[in-house]
mmCIF entry with sequence, helices, sheets and N, C-alpha, C, O atoms, coordinates in Angstrom:
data_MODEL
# 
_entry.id   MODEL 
# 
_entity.id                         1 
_entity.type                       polymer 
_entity.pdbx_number_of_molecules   1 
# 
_entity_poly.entity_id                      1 
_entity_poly.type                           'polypeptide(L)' 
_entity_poly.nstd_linkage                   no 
_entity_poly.nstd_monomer                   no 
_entity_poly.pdbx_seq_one_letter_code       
;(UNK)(UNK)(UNK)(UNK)(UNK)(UNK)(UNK)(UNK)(UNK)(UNK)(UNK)(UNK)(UNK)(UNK)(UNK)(UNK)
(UNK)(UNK)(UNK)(UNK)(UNK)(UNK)(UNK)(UNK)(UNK)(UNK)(UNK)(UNK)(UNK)(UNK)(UNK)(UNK)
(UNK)(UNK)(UNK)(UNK)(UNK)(UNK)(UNK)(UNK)(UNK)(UNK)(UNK)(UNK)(UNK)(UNK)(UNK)(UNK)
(UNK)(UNK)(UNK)(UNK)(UNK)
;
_entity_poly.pdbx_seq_one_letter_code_can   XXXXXXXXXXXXXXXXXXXXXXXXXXXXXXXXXXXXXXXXXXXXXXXXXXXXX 
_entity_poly.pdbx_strand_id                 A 
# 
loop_
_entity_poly_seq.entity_id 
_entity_poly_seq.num 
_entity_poly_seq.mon_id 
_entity_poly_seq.hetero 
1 1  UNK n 
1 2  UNK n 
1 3  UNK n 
1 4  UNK n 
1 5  UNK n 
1 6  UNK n 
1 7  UNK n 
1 8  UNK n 
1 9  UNK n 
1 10 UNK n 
1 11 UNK n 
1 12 UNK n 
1 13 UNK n 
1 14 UNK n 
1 15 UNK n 
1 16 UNK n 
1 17 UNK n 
1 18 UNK n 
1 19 UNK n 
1 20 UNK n 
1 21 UNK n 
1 22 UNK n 
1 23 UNK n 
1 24 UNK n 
1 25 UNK n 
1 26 UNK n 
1 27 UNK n 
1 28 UNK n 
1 29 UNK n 
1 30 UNK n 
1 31 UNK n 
1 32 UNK n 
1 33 UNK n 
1 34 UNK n 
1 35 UNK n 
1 36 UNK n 
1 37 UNK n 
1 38 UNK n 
1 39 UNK n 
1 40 UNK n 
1 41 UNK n 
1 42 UNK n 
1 43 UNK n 
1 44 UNK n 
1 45 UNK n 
1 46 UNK n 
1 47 UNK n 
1 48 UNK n 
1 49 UNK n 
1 50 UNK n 
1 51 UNK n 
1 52 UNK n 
1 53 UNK n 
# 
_struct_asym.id          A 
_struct_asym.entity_id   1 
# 
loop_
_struct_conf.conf_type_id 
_struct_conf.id 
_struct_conf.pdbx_PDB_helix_id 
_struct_conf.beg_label_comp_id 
_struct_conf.beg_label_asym_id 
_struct_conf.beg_label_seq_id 
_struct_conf.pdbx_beg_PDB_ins_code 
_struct_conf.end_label_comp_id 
_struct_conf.end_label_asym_id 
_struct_conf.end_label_seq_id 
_struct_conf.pdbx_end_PDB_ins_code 
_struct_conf.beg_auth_comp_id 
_struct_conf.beg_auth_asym_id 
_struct_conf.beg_auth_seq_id 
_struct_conf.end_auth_comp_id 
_struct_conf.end_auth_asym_id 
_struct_conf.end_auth_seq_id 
_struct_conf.pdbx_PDB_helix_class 
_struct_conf.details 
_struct_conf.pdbx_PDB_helix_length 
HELX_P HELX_P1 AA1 UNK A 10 ? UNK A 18 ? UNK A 10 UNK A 18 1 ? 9  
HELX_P HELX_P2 AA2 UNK A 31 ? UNK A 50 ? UNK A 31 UNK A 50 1 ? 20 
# 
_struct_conf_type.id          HELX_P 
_struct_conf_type.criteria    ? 
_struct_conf_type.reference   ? 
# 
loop_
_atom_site.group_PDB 
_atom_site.id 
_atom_site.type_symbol 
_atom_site.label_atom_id 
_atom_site.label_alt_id 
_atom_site.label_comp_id 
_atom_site.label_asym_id 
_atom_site.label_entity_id 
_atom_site.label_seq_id 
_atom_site.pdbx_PDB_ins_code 
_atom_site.Cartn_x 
_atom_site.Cartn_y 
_atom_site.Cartn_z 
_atom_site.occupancy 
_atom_site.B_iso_or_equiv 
_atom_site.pdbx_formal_charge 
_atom_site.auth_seq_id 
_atom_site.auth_comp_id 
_atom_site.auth_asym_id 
_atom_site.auth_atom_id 
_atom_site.pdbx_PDB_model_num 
ATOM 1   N N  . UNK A 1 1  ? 48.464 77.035 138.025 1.00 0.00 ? 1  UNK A N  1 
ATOM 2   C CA . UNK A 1 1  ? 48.922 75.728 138.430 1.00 0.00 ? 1  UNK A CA 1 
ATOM 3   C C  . UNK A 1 1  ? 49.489 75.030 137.207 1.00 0.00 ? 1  UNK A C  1 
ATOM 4   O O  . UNK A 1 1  ? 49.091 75.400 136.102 1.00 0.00 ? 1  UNK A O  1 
ATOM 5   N N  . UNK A 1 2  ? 50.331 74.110 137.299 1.00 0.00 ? 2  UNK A N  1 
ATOM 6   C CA . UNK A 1 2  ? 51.319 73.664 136.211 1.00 0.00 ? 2  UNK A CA 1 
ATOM 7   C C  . UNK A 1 2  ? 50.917 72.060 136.567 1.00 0.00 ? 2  UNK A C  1 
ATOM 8   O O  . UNK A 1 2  ? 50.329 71.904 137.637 1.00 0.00 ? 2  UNK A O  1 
ATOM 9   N N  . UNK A 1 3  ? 51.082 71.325 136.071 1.00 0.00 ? 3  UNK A N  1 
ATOM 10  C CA . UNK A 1 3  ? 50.721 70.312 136.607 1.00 0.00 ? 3  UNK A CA 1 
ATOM 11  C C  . UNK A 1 3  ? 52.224 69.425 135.205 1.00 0.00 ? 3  UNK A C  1 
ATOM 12  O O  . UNK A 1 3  ? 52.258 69.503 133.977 1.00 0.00 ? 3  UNK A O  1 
ATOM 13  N N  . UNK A 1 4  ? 53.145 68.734 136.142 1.00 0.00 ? 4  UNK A N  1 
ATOM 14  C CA . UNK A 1 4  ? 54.079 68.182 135.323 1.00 0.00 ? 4  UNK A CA 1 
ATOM 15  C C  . UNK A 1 4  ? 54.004 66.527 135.293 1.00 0.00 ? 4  UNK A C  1 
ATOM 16  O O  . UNK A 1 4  ? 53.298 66.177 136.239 1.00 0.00 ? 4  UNK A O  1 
ATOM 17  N N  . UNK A 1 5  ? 54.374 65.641 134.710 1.00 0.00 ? 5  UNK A N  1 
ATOM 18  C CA . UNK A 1 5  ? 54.035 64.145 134.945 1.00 0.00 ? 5  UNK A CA 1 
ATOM 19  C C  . UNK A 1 5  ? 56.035 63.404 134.809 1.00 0.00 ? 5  UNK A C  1 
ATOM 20  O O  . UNK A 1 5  ? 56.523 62.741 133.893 1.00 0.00 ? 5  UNK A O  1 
ATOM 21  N N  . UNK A 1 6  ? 56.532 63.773 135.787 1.00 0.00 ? 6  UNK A N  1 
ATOM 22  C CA . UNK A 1 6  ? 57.989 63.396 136.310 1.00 0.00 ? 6  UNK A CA 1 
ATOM 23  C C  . UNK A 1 6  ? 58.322 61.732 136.468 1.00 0.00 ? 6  UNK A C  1 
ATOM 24  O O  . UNK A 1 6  ? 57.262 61.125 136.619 1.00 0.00 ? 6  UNK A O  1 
ATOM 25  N N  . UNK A 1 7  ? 59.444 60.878 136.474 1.00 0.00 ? 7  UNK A N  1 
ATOM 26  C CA . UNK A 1 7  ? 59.906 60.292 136.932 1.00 0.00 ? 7  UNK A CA 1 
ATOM 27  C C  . UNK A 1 7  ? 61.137 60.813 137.918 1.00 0.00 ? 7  UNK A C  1 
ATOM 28  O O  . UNK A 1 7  ? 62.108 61.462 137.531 1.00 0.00 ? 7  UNK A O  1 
ATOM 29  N N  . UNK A 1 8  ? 60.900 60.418 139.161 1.00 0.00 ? 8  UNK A N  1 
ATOM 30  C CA . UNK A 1 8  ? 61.950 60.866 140.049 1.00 0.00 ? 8  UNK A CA 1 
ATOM 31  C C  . UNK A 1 8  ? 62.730 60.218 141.019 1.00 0.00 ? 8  UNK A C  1 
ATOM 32  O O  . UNK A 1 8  ? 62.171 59.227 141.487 1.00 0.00 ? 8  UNK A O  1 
ATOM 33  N N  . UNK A 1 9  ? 63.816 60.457 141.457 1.00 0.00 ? 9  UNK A N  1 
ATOM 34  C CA . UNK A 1 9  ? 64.530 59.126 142.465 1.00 0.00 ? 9  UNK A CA 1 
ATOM 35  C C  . UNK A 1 9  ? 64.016 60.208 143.678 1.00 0.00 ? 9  UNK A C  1 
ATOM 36  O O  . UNK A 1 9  ? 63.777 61.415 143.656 1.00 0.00 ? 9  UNK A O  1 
ATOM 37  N N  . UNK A 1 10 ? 63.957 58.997 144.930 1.00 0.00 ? 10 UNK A N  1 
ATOM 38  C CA . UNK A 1 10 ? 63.296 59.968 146.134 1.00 0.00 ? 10 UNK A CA 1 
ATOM 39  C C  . UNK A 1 10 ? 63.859 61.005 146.750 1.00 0.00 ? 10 UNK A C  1 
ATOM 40  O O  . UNK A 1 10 ? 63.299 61.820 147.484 1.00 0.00 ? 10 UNK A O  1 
ATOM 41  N N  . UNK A 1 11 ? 65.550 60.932 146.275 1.00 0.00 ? 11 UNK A N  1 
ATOM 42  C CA . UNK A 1 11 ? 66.113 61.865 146.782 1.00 0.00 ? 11 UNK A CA 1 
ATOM 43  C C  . UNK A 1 11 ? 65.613 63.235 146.383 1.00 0.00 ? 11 UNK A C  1 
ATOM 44  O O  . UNK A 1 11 ? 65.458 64.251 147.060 1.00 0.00 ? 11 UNK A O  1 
ATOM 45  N N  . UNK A 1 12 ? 65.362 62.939 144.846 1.00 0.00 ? 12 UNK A N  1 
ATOM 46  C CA . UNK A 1 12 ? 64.931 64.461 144.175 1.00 0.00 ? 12 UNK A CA 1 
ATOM 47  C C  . UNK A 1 12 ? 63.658 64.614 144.589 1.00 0.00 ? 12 UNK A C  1 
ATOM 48  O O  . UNK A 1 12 ? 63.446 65.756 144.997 1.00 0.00 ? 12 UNK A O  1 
ATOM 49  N N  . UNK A 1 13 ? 62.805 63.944 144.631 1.00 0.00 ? 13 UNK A N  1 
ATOM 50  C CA . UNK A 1 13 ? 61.690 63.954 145.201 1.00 0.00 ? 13 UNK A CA 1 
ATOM 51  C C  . UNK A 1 13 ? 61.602 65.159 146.443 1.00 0.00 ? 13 UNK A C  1 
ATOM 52  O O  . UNK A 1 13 ? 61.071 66.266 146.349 1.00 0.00 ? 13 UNK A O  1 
ATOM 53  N N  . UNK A 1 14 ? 62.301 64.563 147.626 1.00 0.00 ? 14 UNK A N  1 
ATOM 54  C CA . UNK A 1 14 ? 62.182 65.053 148.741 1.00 0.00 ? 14 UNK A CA 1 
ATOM 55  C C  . UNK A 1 14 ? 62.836 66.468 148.448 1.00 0.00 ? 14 UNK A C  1 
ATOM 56  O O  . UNK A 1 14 ? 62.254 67.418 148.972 1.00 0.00 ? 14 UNK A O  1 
ATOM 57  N N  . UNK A 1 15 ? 63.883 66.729 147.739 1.00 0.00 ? 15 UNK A N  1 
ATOM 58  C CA . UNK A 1 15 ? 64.287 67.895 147.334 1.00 0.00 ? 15 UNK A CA 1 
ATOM 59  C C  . UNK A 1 15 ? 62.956 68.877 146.578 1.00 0.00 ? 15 UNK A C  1 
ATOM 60  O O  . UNK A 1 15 ? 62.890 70.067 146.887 1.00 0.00 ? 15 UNK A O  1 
ATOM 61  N N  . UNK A 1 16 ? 62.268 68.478 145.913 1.00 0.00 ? 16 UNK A N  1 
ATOM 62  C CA . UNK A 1 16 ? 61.585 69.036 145.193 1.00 0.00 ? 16 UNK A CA 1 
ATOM 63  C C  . UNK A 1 16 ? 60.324 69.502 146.411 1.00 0.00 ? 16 UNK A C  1 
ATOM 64  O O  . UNK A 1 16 ? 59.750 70.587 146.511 1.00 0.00 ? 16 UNK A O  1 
ATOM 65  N N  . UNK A 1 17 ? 60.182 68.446 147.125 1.00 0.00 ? 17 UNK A N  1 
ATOM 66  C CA . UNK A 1 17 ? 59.270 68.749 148.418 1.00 0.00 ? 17 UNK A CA 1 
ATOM 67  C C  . UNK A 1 17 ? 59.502 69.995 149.200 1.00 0.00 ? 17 UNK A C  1 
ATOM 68  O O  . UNK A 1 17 ? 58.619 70.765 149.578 1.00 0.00 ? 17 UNK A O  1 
ATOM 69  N N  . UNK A 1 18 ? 60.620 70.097 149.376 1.00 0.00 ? 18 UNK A N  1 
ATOM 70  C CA . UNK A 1 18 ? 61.275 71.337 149.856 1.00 0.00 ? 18 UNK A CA 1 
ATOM 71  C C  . UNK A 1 18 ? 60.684 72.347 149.663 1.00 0.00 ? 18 UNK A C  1 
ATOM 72  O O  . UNK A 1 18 ? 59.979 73.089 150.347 1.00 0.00 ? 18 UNK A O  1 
ATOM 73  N N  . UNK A 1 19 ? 61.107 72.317 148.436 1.00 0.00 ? 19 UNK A N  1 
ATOM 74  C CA . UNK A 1 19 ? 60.638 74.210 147.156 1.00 0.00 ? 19 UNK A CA 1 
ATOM 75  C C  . UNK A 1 19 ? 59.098 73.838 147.124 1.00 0.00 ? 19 UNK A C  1 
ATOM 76  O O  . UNK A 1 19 ? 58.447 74.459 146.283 1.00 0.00 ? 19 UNK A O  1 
ATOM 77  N N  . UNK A 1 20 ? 58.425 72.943 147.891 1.00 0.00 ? 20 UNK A N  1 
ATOM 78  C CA . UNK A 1 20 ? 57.144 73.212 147.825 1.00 0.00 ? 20 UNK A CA 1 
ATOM 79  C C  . UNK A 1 20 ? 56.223 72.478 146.671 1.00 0.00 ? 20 UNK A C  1 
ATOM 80  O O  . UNK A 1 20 ? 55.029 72.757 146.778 1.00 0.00 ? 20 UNK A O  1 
ATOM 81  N N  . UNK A 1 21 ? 56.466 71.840 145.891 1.00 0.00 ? 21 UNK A N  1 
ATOM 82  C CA . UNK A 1 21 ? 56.003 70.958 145.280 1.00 0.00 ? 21 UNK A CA 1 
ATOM 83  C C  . UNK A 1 21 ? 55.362 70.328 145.716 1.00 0.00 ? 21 UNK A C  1 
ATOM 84  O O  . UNK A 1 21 ? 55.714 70.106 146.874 1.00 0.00 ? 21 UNK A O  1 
ATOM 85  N N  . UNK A 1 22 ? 54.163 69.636 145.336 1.00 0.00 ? 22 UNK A N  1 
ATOM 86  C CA . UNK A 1 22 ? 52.845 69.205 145.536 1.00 0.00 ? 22 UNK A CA 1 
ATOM 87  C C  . UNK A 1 22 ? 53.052 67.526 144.612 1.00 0.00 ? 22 UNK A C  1 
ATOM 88  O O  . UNK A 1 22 ? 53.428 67.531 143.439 1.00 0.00 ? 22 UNK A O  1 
ATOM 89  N N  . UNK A 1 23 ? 52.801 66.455 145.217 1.00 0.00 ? 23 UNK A N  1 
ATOM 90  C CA . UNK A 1 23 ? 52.824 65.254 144.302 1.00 0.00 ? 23 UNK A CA 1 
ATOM 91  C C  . UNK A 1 23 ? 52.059 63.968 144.322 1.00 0.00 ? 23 UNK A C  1 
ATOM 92  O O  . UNK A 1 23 ? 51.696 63.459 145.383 1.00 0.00 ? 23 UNK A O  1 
ATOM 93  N N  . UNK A 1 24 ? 51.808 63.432 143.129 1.00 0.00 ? 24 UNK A N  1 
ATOM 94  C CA . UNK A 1 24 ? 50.576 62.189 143.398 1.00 0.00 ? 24 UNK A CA 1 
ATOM 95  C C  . UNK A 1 24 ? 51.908 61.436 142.806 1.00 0.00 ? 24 UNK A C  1 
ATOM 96  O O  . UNK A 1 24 ? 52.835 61.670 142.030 1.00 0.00 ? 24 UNK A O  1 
ATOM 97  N N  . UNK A 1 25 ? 51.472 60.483 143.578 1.00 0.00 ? 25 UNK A N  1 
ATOM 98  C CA . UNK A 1 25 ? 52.141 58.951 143.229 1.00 0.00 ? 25 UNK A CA 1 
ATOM 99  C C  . UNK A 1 25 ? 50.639 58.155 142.618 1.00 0.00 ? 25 UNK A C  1 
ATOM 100 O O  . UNK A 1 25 ? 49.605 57.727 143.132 1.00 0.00 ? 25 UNK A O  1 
ATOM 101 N N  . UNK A 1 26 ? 51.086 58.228 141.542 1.00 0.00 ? 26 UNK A N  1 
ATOM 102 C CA . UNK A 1 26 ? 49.991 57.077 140.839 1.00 0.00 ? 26 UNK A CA 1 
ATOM 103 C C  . UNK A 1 26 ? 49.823 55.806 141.352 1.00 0.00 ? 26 UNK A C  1 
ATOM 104 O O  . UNK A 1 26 ? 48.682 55.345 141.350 1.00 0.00 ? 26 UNK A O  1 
ATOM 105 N N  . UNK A 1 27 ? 50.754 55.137 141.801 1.00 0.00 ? 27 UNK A N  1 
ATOM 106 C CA . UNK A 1 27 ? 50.649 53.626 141.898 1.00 0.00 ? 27 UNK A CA 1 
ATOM 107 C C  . UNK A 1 27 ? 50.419 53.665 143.897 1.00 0.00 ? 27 UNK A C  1 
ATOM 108 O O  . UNK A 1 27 ? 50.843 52.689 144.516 1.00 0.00 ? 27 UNK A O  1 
ATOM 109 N N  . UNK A 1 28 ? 49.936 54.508 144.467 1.00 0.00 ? 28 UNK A N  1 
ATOM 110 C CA . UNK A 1 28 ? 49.576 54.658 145.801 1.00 0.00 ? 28 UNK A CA 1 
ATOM 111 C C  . UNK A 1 28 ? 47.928 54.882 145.660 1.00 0.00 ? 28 UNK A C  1 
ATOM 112 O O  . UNK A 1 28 ? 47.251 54.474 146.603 1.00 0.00 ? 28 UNK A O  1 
ATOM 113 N N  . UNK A 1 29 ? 47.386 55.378 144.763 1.00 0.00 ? 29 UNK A N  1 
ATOM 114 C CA . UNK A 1 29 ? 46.034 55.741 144.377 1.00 0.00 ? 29 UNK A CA 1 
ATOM 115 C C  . UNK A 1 29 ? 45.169 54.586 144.563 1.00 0.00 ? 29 UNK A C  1 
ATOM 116 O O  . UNK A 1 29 ? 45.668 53.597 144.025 1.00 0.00 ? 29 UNK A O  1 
ATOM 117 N N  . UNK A 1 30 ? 43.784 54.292 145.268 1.00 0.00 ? 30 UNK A N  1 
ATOM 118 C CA . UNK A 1 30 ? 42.977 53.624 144.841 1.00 0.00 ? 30 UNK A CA 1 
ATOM 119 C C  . UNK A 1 30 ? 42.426 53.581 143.430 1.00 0.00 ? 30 UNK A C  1 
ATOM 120 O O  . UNK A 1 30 ? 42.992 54.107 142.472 1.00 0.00 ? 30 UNK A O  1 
ATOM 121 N N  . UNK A 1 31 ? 41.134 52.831 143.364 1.00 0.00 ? 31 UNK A N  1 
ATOM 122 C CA . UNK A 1 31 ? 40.521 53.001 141.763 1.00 0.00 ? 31 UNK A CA 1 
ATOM 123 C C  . UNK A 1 31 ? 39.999 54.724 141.589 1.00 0.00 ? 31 UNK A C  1 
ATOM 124 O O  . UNK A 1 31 ? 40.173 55.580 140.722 1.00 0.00 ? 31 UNK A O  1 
ATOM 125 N N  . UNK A 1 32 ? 39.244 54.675 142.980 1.00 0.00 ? 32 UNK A N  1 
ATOM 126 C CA . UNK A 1 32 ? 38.460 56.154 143.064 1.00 0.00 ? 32 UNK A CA 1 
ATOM 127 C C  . UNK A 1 32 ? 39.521 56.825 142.803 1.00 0.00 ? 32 UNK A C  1 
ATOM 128 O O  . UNK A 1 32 ? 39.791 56.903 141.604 1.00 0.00 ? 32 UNK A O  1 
ATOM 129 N N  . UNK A 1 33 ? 40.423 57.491 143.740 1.00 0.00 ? 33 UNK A N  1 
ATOM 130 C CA . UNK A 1 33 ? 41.330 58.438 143.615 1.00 0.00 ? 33 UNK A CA 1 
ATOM 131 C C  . UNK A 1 33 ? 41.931 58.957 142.268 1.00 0.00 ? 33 UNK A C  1 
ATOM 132 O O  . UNK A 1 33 ? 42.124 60.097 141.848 1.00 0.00 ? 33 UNK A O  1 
ATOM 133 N N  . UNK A 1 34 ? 42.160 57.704 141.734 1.00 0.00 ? 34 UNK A N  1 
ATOM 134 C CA . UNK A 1 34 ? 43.225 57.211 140.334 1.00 0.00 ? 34 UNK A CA 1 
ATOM 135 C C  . UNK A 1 34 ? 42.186 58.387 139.091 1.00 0.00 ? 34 UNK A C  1 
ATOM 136 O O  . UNK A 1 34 ? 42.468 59.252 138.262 1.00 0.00 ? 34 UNK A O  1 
ATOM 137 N N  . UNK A 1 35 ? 40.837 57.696 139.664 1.00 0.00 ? 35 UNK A N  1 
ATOM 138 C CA . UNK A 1 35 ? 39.350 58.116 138.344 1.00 0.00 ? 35 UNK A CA 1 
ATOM 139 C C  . UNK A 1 35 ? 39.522 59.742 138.731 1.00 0.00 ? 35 UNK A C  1 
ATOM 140 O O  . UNK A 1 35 ? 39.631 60.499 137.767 1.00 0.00 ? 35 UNK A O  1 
ATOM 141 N N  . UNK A 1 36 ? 39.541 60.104 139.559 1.00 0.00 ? 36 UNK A N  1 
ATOM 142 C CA . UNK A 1 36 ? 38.996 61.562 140.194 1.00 0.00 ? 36 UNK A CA 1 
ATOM 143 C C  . UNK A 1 36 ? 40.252 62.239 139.718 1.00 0.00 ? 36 UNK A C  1 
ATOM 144 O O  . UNK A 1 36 ? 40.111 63.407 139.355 1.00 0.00 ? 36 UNK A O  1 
ATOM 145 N N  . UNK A 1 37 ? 41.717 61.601 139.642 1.00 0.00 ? 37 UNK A N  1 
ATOM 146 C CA . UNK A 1 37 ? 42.733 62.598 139.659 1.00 0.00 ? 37 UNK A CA 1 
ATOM 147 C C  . UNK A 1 37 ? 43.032 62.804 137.921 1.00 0.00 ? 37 UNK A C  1 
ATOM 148 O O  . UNK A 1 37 ? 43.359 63.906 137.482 1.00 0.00 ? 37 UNK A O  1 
ATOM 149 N N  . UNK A 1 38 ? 42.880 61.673 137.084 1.00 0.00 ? 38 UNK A N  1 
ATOM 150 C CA . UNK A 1 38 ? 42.513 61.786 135.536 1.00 0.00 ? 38 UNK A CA 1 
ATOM 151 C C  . UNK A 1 38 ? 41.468 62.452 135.150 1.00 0.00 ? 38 UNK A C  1 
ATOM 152 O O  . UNK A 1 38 ? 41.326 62.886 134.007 1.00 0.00 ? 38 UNK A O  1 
ATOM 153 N N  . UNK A 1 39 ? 40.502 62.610 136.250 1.00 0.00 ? 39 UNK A N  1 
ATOM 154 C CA . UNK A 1 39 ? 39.142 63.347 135.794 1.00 0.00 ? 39 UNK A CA 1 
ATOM 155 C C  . UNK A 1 39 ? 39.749 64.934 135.678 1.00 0.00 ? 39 UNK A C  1 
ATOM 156 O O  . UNK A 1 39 ? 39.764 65.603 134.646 1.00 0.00 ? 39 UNK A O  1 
ATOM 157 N N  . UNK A 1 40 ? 40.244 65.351 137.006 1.00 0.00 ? 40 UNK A N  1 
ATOM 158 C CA . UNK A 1 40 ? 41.168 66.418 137.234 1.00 0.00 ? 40 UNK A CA 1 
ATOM 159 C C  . UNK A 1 40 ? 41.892 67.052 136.173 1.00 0.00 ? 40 UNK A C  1 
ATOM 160 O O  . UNK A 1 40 ? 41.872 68.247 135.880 1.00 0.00 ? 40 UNK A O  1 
ATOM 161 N N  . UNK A 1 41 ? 42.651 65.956 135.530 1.00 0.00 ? 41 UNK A N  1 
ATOM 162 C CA . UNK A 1 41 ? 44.017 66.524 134.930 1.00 0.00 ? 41 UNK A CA 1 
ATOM 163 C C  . UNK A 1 41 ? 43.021 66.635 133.465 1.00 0.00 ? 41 UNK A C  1 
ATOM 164 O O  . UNK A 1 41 ? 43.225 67.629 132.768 1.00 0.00 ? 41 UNK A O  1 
ATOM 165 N N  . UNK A 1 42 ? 42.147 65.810 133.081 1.00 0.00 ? 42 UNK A N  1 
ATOM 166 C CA . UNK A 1 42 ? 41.033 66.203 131.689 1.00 0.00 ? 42 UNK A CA 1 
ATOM 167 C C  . UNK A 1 42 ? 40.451 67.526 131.935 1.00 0.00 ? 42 UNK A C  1 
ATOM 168 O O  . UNK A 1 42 ? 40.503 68.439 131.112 1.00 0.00 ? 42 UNK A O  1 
ATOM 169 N N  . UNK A 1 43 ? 39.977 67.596 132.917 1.00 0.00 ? 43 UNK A N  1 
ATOM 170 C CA . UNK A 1 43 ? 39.052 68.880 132.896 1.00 0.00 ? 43 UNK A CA 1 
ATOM 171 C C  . UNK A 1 43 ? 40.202 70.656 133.047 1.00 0.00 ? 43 UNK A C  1 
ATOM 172 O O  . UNK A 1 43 ? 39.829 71.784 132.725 1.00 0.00 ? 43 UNK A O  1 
ATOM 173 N N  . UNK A 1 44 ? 41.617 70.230 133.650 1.00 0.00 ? 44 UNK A N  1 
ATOM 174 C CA . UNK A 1 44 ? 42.468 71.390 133.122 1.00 0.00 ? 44 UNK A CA 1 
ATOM 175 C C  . UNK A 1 44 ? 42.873 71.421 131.795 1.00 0.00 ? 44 UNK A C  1 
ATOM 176 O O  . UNK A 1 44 ? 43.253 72.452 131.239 1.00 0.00 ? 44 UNK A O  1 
ATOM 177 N N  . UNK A 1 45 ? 42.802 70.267 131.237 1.00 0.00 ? 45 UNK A N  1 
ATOM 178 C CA . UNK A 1 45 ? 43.280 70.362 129.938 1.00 0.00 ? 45 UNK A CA 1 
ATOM 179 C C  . UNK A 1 45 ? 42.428 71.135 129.246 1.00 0.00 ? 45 UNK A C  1 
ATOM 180 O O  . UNK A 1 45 ? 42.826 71.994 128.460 1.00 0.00 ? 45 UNK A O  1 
ATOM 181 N N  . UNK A 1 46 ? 40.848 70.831 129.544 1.00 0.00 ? 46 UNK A N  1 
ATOM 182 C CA . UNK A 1 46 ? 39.796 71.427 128.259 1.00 0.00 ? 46 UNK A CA 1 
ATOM 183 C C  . UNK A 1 46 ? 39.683 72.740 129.056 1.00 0.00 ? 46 UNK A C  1 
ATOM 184 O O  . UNK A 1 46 ? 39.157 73.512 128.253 1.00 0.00 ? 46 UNK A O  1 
ATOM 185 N N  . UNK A 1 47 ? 39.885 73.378 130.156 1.00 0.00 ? 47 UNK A N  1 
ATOM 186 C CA . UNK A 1 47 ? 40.137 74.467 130.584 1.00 0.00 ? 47 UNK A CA 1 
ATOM 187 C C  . UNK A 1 47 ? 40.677 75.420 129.461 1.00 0.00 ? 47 UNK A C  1 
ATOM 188 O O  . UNK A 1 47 ? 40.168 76.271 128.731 1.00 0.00 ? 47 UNK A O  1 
ATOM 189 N N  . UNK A 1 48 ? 42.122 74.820 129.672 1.00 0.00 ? 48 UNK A N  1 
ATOM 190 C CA . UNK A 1 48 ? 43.331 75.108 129.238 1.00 0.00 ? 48 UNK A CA 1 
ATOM 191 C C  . UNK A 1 48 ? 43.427 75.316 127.425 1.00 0.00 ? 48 UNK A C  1 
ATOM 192 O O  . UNK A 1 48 ? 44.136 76.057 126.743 1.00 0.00 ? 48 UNK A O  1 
ATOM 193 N N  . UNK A 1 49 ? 42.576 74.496 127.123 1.00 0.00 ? 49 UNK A N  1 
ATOM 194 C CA . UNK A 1 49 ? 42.181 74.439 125.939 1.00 0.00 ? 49 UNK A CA 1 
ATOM 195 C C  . UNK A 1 49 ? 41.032 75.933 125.062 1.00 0.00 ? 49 UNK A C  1 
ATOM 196 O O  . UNK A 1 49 ? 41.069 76.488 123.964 1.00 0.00 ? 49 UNK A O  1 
ATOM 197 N N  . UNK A 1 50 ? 40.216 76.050 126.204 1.00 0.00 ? 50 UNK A N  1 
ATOM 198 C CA . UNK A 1 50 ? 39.228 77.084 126.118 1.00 0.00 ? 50 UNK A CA 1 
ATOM 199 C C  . UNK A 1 50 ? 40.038 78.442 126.181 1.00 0.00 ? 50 UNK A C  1 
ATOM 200 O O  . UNK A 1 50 ? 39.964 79.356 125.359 1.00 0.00 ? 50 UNK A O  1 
ATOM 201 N N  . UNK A 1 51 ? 40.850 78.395 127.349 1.00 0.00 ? 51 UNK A N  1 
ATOM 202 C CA . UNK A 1 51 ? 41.473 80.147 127.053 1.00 0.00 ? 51 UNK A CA 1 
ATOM 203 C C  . UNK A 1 51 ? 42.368 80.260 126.281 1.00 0.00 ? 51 UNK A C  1 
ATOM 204 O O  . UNK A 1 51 ? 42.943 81.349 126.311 1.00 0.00 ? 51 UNK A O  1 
ATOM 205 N N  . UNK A 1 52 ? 42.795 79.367 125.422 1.00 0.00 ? 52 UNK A N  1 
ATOM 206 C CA . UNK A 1 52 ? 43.936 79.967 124.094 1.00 0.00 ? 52 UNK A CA 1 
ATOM 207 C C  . UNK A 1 52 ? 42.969 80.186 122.730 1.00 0.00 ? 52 UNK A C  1 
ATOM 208 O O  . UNK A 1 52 ? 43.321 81.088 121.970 1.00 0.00 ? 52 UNK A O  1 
ATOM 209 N N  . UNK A 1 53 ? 42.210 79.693 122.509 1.00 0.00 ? 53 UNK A N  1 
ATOM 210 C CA . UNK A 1 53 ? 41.060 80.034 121.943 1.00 0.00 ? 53 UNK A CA 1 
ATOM 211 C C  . UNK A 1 53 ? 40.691 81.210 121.865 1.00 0.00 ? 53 UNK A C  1 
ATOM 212 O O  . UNK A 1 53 ? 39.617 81.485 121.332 1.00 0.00 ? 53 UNK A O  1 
# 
């Protein structure tokens, strides 16, 4: 999984939806969601961190 952090106009958006792309809109997130999806993207990082090691 790749996880990218984009600015996009919706057109590309919906294009990108197409090919299957997966997407969080940050500013749609509650507090919970917002905490859980930074919790997310920390814990691939130290993942990510562990197998190049």
């Amino acid at each position: 999984m790749i996880i990218v952090r984009v600015l996009v106009s919706e057109e590309d958006l919906d294009l990108l939806k197409e090919f299957g792309f997966m997407f969080w809109d940050e500013r749609k997130l509650n507090q919970d969601e917002l905490y859980a999806f930074y919790k997310f993207l920390l814990l691939l990082q130290k993942v990510s961190k562990e197998g190049s090691e």
